[in-house]
C-alpha positions in Angstrom: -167.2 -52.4 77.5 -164.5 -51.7 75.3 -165.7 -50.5 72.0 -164.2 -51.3 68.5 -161.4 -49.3 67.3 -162.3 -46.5 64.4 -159.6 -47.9 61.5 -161.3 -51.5 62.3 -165.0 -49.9 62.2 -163.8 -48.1 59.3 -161.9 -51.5 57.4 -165.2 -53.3 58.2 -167.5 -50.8 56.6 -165.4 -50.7 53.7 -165.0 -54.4 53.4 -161.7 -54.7 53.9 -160.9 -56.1 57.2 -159.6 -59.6 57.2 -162.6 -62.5 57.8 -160.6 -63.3 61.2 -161.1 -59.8 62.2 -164.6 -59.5 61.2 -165.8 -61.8 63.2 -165.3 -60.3 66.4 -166.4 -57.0 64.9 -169.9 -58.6 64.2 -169.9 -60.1 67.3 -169.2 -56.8 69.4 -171.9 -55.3 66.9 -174.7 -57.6 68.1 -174.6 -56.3 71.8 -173.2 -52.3 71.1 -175.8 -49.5 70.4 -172.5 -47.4 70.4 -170.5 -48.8 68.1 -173.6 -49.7 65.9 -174.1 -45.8 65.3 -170.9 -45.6 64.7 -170.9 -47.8 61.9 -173.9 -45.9 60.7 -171.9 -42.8 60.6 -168.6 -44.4 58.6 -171.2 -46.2 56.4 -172.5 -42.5 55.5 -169.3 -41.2 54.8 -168.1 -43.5 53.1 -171.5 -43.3 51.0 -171.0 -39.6 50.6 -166.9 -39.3 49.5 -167.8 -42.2 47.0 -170.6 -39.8 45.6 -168.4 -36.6 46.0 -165.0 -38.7 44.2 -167.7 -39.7 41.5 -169.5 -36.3 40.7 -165.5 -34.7 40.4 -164.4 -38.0 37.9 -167.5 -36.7 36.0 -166.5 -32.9 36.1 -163.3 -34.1 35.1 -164.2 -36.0 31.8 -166.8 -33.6 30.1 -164.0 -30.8 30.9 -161.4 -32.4 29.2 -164.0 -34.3 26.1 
């Protein structure tokens, strides 16, 4: 079984893959344990560098206020 290519996992956890894509990203999710933890882990990252960007935007205003 091939498994789904990291910039698509990582354009489909960010919501930014085309709908034509995504659907055979779904698909392949539904059968994959793999590619499922995978997602997971992009999913967390992405959670994390959101938090990180946000927590240096804050540092960054009360600095310069």
């Amino acid at each position: 079984m091939q498994h789904i290519a990291e910039d698509l996992l990582e354009a489909y956890a960010m919501q930014t893959l085309p709908e034509e894509d995504a659907e055979g990203v779904v698909s392949h999710l539904l059968i994959c344990e793999v590619c499922q933890v995978r997602l997971d882990d992009a999913i967390d990252f992405i959670i994390s560098i959101t938090a990180a960007a946000s927590e240096v935007r804050h540092h960054t205003r009360t600095r310069t206020a």
